[in-house]
C-alpha positions in Angstrom: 7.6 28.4 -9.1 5.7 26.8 -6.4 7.8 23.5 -4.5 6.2 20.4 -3.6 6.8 19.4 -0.2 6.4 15.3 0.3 6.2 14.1 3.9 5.9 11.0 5.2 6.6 8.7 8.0 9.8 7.5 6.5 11.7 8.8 3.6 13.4 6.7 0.7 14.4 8.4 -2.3 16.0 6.5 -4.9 19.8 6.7 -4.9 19.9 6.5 -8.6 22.3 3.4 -9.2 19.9 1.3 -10.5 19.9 -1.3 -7.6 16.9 -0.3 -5.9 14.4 -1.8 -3.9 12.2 0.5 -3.2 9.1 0.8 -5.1 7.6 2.9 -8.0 5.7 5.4 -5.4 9.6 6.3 -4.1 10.5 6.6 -7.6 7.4 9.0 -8.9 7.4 11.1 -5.7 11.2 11.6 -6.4 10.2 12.6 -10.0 8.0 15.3 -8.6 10.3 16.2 -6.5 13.0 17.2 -8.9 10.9 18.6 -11.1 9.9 21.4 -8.4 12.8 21.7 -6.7 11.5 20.3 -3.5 11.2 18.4 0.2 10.8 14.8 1.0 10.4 15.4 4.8 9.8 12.5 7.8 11.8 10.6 10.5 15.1 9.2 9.4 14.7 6.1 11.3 16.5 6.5 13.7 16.5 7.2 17.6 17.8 10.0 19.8 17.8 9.7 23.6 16.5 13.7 23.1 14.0 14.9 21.0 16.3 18.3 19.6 14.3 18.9 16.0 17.4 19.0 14.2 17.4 18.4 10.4 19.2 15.9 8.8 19.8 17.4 5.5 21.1 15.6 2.4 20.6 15.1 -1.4 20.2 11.8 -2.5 19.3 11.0 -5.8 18.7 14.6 -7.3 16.0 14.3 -4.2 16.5 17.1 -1.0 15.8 14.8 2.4 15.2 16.5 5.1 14.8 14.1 8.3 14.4 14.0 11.9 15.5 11.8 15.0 12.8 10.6 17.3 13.1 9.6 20.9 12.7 5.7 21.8 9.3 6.8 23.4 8.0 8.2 20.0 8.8 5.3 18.2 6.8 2.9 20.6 3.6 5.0 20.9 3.1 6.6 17.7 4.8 3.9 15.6 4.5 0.6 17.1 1.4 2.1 19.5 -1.5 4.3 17.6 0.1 4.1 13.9 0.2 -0.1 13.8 -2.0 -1.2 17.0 -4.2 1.3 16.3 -4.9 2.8 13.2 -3.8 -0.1 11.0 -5.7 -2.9 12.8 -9.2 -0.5 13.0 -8.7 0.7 9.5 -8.3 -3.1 7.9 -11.5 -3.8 9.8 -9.6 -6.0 12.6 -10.9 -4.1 15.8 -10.3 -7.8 17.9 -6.3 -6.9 17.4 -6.9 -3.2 18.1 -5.0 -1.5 20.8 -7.0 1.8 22.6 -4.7 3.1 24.8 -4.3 6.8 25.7 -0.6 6.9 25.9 -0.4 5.6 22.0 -2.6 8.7 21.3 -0.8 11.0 23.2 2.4 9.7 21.3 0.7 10.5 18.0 -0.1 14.0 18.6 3.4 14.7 19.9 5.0 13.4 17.2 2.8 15.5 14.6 2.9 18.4 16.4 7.1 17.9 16.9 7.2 17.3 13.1 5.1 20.4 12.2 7.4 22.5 14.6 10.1 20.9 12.5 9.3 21.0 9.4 7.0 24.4 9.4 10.6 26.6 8.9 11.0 25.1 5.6 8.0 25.7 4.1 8.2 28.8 1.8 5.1 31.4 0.5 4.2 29.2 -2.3 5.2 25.7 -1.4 2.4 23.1 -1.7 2.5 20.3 0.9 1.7 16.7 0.3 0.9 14.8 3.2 1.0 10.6 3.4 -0.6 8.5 5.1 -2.2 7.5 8.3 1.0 7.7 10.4 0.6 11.7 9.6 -3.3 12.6 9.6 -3.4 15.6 12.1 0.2 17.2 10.9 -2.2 19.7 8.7 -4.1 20.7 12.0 -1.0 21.3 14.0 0.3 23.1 11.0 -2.6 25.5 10.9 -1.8 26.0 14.5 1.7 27.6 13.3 0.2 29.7 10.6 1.0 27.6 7.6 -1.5 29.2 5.5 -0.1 26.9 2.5 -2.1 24.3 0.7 -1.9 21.4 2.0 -3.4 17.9 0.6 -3.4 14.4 2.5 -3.5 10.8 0.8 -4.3 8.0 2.4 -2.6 4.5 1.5 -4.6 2.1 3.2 -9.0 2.1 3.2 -10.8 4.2 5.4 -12.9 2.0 7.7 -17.5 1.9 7.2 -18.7 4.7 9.8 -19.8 1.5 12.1 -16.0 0.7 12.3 -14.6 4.0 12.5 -16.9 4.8 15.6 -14.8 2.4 17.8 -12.1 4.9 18.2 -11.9 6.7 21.1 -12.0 10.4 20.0 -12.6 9.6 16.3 -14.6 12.6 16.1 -11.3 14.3 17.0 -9.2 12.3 14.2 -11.5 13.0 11.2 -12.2 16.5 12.4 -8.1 16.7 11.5 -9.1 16.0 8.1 -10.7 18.9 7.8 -7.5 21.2 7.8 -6.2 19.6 4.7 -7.1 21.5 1.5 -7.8 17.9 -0.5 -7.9 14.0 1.1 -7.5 11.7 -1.3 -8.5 8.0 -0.8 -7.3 5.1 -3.2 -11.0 4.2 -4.2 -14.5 5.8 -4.2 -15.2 2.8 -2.0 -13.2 4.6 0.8 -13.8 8.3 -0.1 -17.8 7.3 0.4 -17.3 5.4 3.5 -15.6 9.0 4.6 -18.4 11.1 3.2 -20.8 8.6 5.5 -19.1 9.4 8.4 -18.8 13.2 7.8 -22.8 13.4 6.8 -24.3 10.9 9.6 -21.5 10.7 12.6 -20.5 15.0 12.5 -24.1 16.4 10.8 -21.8 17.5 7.9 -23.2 18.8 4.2 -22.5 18.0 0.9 -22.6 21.2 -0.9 -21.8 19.5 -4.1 -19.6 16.1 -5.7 -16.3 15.8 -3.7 -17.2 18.2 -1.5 -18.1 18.6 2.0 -18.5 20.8 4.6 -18.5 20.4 8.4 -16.4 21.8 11.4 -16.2 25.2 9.9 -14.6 24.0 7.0 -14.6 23.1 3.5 -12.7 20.1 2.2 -12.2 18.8 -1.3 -12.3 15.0 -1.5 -11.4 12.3 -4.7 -10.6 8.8 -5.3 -6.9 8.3 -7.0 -5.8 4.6 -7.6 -2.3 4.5 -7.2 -0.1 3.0 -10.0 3.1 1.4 -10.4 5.7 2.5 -12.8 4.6 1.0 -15.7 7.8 1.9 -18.2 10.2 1.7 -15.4 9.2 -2.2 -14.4 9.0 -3.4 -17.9 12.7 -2.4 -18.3 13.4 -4.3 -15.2 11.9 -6.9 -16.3 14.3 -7.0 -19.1 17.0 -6.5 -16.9 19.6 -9.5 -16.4 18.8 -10.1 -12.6 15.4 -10.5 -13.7 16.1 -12.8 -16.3 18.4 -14.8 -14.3 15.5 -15.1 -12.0 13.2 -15.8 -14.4 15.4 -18.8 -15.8 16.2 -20.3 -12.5 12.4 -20.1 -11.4 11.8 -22.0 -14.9 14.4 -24.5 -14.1 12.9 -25.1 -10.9 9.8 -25.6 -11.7 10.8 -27.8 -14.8 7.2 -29.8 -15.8 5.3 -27.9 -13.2 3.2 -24.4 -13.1 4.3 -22.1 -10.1 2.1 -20.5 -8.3 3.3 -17.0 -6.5 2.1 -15.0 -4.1 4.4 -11.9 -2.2 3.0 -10.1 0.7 4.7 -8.5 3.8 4.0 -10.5 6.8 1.0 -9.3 7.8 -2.8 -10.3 8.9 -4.1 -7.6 6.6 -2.9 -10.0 3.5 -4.8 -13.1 4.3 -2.1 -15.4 3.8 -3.8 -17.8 6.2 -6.7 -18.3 4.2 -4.7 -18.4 1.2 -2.4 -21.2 2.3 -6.3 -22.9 3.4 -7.4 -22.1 0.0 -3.9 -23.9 -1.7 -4.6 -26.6 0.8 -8.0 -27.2 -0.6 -6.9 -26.9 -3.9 -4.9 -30.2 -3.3 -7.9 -31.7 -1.6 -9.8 -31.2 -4.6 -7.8 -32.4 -7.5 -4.8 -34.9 -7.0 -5.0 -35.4 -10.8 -3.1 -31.9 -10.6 -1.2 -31.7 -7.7 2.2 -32.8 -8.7 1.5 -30.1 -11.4 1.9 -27.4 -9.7 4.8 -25.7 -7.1 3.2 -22.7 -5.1 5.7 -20.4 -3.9 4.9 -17.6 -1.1 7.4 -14.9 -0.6 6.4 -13.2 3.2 9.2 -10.9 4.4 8.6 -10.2 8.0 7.5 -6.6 8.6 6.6 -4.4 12.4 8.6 -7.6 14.3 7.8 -5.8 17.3 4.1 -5.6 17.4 2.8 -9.1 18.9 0.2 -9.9 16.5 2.8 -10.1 13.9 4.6 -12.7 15.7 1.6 -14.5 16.5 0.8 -14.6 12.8 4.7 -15.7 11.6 4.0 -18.8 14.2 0.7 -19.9 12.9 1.6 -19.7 8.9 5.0 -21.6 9.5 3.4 -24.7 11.7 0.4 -24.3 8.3 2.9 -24.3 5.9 4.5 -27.7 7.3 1.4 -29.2 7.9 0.7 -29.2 4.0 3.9 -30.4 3.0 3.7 -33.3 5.5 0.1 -34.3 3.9 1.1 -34.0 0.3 5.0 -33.7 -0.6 6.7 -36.8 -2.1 9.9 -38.3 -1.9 10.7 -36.1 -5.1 8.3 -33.6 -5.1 7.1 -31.0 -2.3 3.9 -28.4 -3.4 4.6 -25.4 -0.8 7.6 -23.2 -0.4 7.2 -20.7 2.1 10.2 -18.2 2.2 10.6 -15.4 4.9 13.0 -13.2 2.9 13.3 -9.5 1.0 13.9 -9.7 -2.3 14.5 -6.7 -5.2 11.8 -5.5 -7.3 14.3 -6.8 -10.3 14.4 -10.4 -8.6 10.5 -10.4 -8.0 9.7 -9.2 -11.6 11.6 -12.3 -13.0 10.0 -14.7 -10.5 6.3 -12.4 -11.6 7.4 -13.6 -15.6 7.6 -17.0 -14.3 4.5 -17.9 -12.7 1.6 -19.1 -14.7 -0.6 -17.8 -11.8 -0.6 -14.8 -9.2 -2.2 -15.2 -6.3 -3.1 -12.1 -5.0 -5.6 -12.5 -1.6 -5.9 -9.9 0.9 -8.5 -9.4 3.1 -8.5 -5.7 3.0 -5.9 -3.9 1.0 -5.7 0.1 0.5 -4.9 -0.7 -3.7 -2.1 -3.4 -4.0 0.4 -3.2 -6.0 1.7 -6.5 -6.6 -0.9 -7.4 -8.2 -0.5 -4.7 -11.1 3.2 -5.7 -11.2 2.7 -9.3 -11.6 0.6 -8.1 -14.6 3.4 -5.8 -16.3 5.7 -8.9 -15.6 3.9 -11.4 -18.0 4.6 -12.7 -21.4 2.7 -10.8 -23.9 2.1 -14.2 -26.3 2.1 -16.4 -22.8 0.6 -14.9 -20.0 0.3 -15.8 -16.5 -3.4 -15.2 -14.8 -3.8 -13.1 -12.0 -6.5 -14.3 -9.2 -7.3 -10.9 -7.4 -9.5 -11.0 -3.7 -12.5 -8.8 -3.8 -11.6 -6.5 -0.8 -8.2 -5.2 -2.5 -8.5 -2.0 -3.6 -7.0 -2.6 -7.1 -10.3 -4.7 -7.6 -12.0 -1.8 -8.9 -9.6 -1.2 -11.9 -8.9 -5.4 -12.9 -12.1 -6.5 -13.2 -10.6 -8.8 -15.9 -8.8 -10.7 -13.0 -10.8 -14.0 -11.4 -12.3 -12.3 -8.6 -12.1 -14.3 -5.5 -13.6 -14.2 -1.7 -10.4 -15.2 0.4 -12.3 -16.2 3.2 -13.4 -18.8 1.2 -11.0 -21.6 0.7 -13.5 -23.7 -1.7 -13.5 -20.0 -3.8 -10.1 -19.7 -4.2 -9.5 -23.4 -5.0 -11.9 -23.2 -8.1 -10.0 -20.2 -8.9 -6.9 -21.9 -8.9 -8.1 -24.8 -11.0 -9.8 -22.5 -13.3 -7.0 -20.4 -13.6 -4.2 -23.4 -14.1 -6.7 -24.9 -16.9 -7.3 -21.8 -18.9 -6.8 -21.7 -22.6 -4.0 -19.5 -23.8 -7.1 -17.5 -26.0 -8.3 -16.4 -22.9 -5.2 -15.9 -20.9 -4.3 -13.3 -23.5 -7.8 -11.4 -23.5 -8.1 -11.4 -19.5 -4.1 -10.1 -19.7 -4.1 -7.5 -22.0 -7.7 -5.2 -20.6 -5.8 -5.5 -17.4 -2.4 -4.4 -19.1 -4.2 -1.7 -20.9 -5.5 -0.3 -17.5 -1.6 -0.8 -15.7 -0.2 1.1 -18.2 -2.6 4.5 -18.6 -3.6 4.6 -14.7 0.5 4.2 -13.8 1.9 5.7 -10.8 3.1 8.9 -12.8 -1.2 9.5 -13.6 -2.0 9.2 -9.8 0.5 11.6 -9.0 -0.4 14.3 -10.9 -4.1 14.2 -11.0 -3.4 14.7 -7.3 -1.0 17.5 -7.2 -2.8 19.0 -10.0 -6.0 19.3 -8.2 -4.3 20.2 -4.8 -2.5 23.1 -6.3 -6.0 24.3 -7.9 -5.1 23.1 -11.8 -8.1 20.7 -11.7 -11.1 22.0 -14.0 -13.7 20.7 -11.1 -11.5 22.8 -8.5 -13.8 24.9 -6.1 -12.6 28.1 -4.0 -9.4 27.9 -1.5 -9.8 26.2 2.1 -11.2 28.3 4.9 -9.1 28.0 7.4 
């Protein structure tokens, strides 16, 4: 029987005690996982003054992870450097906070080619590899380079940038020719997987032979669009779980008389949580008949502390957040709570069942999956309505949602209203099509049309990579 081999930048299986905060990717990969009998490979987070490839073996979880040390070198130029000042800024359309320096892309390639030479000895005759994210884009190529003759697939988490972005990369030829050592590249939307077929056909002269298909380099590579899910099953239990109800009650109690407002993001420009605190801010402009209505609460826990823009962005939300409480809170009553802390997916789904709105605004988002929790969180009889930006990922499957422009803070104000003044009728119709779509496209669905297809299983499937 064939093993699955997962790797990824970090691993995090679940330890299985029910107190978990990771989320339901962890939790489906880990499924997979024991099913086959397999690998969760990546760094261990942790640094060695010496490179040394030793393995860090342990089972946690029913899960086999198998990690690696990385120098302090590695971890500022191919994690802090190409990965996040890089790759992430270019990729969520932000070339102004992009970072093109050649020792960031020499740290990338070292680190993929020290993780292939790592993790190359584990990989057995059959074993399928499953490659994530854009941390980890040329590990097939360096694999190759070893003769892993395995199939090997790569999804990608965040979007893949228009051809007219993509082309500001120094050596992006390089980068996507990388692709082309994979077996299957999956991309969260079509959106994405056409924006790579653009490049491919205009930028590298490439073919498309047929549907998901295309040819350039020498190579043949198998492309598709799988919209990641959350665990469906798994979050409604937790949202029946005591913490959550606790949190559900005290978020009630809180907001005693008034509707909250939630919106949880990591700390990060990608999420738009500037405009969004404009957009609130207009929203209290617009209608003081409903301002001591409503309590908007923004969870933000800080994430990549040591990359500058994020700091930046920490400083300008905190003096944004204080100026709209000065201009509209009340001896007894402040609008805005801003709160720079982690919380557990238990805790979140309560504070999800007690919001009457989600407020969901990125300005470029691979999928998002907050906003299909918040939905698996509501009351059935009583729902909360989600308000979704346009450029999430997600869009594509909650069309049901009140579609917003987040750049827009007059757009996301009307939402807001609209959303607060909605009839219960309609609450309930918006809440269960996008239910309906949570539940069948869950995170369990994504996974195995994926490793279906990338292990050949897949009706459409064509002949084997050349490599």
């Amino acid at each position: 029987m064939s093993r699955l081999i997962v790797v990824s930048n970090r691993v995090n299986p679940p330890a299985g005690n029910g107190e978990e905060s990771v989320g339901g990717l962890a939790m489906a990969l880990a499924a997979a996982l024991k099913e086959s009998s397999g690998v969760w490979f990546g760094w261990s987070g942790r640094t060695t003054d010496t490179f040394t490839g030793d393995l860090n073996v342990e089972t946690v979880g029913g899960v086999t992870a198998a990690t690696v040390d990385l120098e302090e070198a590695d971890l500022d130029e191919y994690y802090n450097g190409f990965a996040n000042k890089t790759l992430w800024p270019l990729f969520h359309y932000r070339n102004d906070l992009a970072a093109f320096d050649r020792a960031y892309r020499d740290g990338y390639t070292r680190v993929n080619r020290r993780f292939a030479h790592t993790l190359a000895p584990l990989i057995q005759p059959d074993d399928v590899v499953w490659v994530h994210d854009y941390h980890l884009i040329p590990l097939a190529r360096e694999l190759r380079a070893l003769g892993v003759k395995n199939r090997i697939g790569f999804f990608l988490h965040i979007p893949w940038p228009a051809h007219q972005v993509m082309i500001n990369l120094p050596q992006h030829r390089q980068l996507v020719q990388a692709m082309f050592d994979y077996d299957l590249a999956g991309f969260q939307t079509a959106e994405y997987q056409q924006a790579f077929e653009e490049y491919v056909l205009t930028e590298a002269g490439g073919e498309q032979p047929e549907p998901d298909w295309l040819k350039a380099f020498g190579r043949t590579l198998q492309v598709g669009a799988f919209p990641i899910g959350i665990d469906a099953a798994d979050f409604a239990r937790m949202k029946a779980s005591a913490r959550a109800r606790r949190m559900r009650d005290l978020m009630t109690a809180t907001t005693v008389f008034r509707r909250l407002i939630v919106g949880v993001d990591r700390l990060d420009y990608s999420k738009g949580l500037e405009e969004r605190f404009l957009g609130f801010e207009q929203f209290l402009a617009d209608n003081p008949d409903l301002r001591r209505q409503v309590l908007m609460l923004q969870i933000a826990p800080p994430s990549r502390e040591a990359v500058e823009a994020y700091q930046e962005i920490r400083g300008r939300l905190d003096a944004l957040s204080g100026r709209i409480n000065g201009e509209y809170s009340d001896v007894d009553w402040t609008p805005f709570r801003y709160v720079n802390k982690n919380y557990r997916r238990d805790e979140l789904a309560g504070i999800y069942a007690a919001a009457r709105v989600g407020l969901v605004t990125p300005l470029r988002d691979g999928m998002n999956l907050v906003a299909k929790e918040f939905v698996a969180a509501q009351d059935p009889d009583d729902p909360g309505v989600l308000v979704l930006s346009r450029f999430a990922g997600a869009v594509g499957q909650m069309p049901d949602a009140l579609l917003v422009n987040p750049n827009s803070p007059e757009d996301v104000a009307d939402a807001l209203k609209r959303a607060l003044t909605m009839d219960r009728a309609e609450r309930v119709r918006r809440w269960a099509a996008l239910f309906e779509t949570v539940q069948r496209e869950d995170v369990g669905w994504w996974r195995d049309a994926f490793v279906r297809k990338l292990m050949g299983r897949d009706p459409a499937h064509a002949p084997a990579h050349a490599v």
